[in-house]
C-alpha positions in Angstrom: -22.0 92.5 -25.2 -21.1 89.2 -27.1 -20.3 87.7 -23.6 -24.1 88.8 -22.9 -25.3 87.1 -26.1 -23.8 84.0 -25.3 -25.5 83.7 -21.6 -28.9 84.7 -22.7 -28.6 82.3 -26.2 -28.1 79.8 -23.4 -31.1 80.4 -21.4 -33.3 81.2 -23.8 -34.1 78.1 -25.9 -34.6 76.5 -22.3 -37.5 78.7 -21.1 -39.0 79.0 -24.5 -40.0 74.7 -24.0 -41.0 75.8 -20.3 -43.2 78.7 -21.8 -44.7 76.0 -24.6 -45.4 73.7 -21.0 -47.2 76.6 -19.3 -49.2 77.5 -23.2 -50.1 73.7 -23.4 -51.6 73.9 -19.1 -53.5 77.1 -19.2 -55.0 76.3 -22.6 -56.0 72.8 -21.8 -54.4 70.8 -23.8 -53.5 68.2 -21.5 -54.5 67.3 -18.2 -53.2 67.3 -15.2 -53.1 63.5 -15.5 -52.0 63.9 -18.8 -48.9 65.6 -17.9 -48.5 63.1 -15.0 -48.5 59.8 -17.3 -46.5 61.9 -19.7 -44.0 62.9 -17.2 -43.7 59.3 -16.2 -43.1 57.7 -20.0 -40.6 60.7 -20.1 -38.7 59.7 -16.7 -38.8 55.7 -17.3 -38.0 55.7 -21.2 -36.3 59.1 -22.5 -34.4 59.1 -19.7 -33.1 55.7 -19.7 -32.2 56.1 -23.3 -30.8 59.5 -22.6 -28.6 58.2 -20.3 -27.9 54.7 -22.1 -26.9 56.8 -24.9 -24.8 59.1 -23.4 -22.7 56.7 -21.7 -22.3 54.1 -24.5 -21.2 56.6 -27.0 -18.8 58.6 -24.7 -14.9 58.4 -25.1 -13.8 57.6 -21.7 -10.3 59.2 -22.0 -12.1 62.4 -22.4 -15.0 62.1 -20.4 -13.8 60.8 -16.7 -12.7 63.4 -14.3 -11.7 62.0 -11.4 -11.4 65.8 -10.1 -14.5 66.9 -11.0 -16.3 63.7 -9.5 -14.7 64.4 -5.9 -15.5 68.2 -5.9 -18.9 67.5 -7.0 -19.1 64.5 -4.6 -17.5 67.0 -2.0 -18.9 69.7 -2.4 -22.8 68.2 -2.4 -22.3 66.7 1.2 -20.8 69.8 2.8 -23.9 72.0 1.4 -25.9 69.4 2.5 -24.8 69.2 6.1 -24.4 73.4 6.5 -28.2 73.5 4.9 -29.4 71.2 7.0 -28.0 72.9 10.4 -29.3 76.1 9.6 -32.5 75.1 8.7 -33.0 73.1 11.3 -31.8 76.3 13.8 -34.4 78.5 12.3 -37.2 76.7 11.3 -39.4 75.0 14.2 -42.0 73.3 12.0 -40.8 69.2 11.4 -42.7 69.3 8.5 -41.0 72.2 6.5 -38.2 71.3 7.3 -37.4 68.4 4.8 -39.0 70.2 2.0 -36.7 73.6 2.6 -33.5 71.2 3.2 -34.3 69.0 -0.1 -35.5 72.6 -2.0 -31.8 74.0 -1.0 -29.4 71.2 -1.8 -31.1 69.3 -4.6 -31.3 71.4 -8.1 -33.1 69.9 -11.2 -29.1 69.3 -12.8 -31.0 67.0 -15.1 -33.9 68.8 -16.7 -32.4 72.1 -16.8 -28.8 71.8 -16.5 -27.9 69.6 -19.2 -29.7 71.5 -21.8 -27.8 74.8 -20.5 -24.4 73.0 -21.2 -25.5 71.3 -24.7 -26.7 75.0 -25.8 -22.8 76.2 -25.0 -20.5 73.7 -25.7 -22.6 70.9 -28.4 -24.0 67.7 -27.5 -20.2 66.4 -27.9 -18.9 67.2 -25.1 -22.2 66.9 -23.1 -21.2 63.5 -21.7 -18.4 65.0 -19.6 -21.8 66.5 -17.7 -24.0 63.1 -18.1 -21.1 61.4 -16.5 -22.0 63.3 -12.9 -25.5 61.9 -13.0 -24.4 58.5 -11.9 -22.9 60.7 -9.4 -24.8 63.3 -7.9 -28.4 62.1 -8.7 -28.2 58.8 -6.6 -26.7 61.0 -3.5 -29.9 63.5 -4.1 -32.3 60.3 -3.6 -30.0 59.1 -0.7 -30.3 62.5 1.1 -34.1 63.4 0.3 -35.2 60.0 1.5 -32.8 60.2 4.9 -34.2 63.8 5.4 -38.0 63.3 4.3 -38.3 60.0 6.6 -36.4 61.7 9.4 -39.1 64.9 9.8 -41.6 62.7 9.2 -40.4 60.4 12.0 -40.4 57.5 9.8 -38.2 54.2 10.1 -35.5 54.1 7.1 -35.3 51.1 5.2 -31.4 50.9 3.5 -32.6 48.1 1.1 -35.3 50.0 0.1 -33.4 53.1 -0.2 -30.8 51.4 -2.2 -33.6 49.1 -3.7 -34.9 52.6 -5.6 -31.4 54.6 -6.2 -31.0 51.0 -8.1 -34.0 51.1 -10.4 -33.6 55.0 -10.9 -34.3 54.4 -14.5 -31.1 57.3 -15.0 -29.0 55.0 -13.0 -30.5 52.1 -14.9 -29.8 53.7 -17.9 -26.2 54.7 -16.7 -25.4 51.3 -16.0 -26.2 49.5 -18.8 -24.8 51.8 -21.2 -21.2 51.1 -19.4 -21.8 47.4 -19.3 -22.0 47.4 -23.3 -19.4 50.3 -23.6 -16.9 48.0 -21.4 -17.8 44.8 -22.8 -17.6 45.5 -26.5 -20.9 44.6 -27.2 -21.8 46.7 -30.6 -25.2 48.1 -31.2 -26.2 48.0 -34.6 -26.3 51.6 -36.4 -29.7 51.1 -37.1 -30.7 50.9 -33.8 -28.5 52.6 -32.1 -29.6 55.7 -34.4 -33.2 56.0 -33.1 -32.0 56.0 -29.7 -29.8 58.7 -30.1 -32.6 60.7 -31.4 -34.6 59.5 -28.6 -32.0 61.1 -26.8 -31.6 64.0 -28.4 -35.5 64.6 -27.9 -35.6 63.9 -24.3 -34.1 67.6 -22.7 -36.6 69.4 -24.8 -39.4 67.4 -23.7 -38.3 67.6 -19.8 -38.8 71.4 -20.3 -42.3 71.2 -22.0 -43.7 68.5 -19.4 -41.5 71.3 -16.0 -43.9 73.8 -17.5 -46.9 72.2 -18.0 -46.4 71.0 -14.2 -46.7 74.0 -12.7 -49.2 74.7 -9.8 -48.9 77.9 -7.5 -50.6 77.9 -4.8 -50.5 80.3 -1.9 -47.5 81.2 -0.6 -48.6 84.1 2.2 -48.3 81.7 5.0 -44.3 80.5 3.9 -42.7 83.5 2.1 -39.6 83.7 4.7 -39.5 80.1 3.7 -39.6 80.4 -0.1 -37.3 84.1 0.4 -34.3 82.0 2.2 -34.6 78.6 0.0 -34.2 81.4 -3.4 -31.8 83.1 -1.8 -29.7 80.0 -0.5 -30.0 77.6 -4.2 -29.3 80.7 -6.6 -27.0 82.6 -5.1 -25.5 81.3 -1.8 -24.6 77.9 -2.3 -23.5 78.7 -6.3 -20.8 81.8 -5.1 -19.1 80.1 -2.1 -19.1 76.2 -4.4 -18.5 77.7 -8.0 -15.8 80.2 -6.1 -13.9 77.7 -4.4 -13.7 75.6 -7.9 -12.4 78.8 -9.6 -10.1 79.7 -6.7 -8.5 77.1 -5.4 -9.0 74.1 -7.6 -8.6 76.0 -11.5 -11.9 74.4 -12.5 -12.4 75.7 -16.5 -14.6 75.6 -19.3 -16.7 72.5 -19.4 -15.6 71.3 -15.6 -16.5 74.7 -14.8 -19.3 74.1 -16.4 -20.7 71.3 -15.7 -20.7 72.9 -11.9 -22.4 75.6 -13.1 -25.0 73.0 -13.9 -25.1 71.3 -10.8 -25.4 74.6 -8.2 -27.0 77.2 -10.6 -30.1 75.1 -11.5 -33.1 75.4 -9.5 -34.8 73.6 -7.4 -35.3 69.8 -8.6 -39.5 68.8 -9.3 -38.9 65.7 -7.7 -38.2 67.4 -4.6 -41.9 68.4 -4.6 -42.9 64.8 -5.9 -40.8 63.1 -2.9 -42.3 65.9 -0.3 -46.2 65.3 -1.6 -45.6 61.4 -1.1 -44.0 61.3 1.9 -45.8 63.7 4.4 -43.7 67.1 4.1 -45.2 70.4 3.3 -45.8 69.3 -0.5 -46.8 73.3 -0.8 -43.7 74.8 0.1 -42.1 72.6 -2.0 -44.0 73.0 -5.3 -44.0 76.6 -4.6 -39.8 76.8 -4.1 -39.6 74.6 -7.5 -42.0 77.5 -9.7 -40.0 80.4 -8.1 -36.5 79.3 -8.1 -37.3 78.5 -11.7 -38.4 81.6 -12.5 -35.8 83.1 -11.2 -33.3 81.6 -12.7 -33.9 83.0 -16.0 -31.9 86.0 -14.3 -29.8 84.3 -12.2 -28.1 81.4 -14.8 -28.2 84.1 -17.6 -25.8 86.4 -15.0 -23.7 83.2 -13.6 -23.0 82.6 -17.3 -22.2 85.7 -18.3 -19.9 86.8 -15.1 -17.8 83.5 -16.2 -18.2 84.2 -19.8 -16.8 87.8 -19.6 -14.1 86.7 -16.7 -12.6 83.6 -19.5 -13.2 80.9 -17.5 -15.6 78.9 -19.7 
């Protein structure tokens, strides 16, 4: 039961912002365009000081996992590759295609994964997670760029691809933050302070503007679509990845995870943003970002407590 009390306390406060999001949509509070603008101050400036913040203040002794960097690296291209095989075997329509493929391999780590891990282990050892963004978030926009351009029979463009991994503003952010971490450069308390309350502010936020985002729209026409993509981000891809790191590499506690993070979260929003602006079936991928959401509030809260109750984090 305590093990129980611990996974739901960790789930909870996340879906209680989402539920605020969805309060603030249906009662009109903001606009669509509202939450758009919104969501766009919150990617280009909370972010970036998120993740500036993060990575200046982290103790790099601690924090680096060479390890945990590979397997993530490692295990992200593998699910990548077997999701896009068996995707492309059973689905005939181009179009669906990229958004299925990009709905099963990328998870929204950021938005919902890293308050998961602050609401377990504190926000100081959160940058052992933060460190995998530099990681894992530039090889989402690699592969749902490759993917989306391919089934839309597009021409890739590598310097534009690298062009926009670059001014990411979570790489920006990322990379900034180590360039005054390794070159000594000292912040001044006073305002390094607001920025670490900018920080602070910026998971709880993600959460409000994820739930004031949602639009359902009909889903009749791709429900073996949506069924398969649920089945193959929550549970699939998270038993055989999060297994193997138990198993056969002793992956514990905040490595553990931190991958728990990665594979457990659902589907990423940007993966409907990518899919809207560059001709996949934008409703297939809106529609697998509400419902593996939704879904997660069961499936995290048993991942969590399953590890919990087994000791390993």
């Amino acid at each position: 039961m305590d093990n129980f009390i611990v996974a739901i306390n960790a789930v909870i406060p996340m879906f209680f912002f989402i539920v605020v999001g969805l309060i603030i949509k249906y009662t009109h509070l903001m606009s669509d365009d509202d939450v758009k603008h919104f969501n766009k101050m919150l990617f280009r400036i909370f972010f970036f000081a998120m993740l500036f913040y993060t990575t200046y203040t982290m103790d790099v002794s601690q924090t680096f996992r060479p390890r945990l960097i590979i397997y993530g690296m490692v295990a992200l291209i593998i699910l990548y590759l077997v999701d896009f095989v068996l995707v492309c075997l059973f689905e005939k329509q181009p179009h669906r295609r990229g958004a299925m493929i990009q709905a099963i391999y990328r998870s929204n780590f950021v938005f919902m994964g890293i308050p998961m891990v602050s609401n377990l282990y504190g926000t100081e050892q959160i940058s052992v997670t933060t460190m995998m963004i530099a990681v894992i978030v530039p090889m989402y926009n690699l592969l749902g760029v490759f993917t989306l351009e391919l089934f839309r029979g597009g021409k890739i463009n590598p310097a534009s691809v690298f062009k926009n991994i670059l001014t990411n503003p979570m790489i920006m952010g990322t990379i900034f933050g180590a360039i005054f971490l390794f070159s000594g450069i000292k912040i001044p308390h006073a305002l390094l302070k607001p920025i670490g309350e900018i920080s602070n502010a910026t998971s709880m936020l993600a959460l409000v503007v994820l739930g004031a985002s949602f639009h359902i729209s009909s889903t009749k026409e791709h429900m073996p679509q949506l069924i398969s993509v649920i089945v193959s981000r929550l549970l699939i891809a998270p038993m055989l990845i999060l297994g193997i790191a138990i198993l056969y590499f002793n992956f514990r506690n905040i490595e553990l995870m931190t991958l728990v993070a990665i594979n457990c979260s659902p589907s990423a929003v940007a993966s409907f943003t990518m899919a809207q602006q560059m001709g996949s079936d934008a409703d297939l991928a809106g529609n697998a970002v509400v419902f593996t959401t939704a879904f997660t509030a069961i499936t995290i809260c048993l991942w969590i407590f399953f590890f919990k109750s087994m000791g390993y984090i």
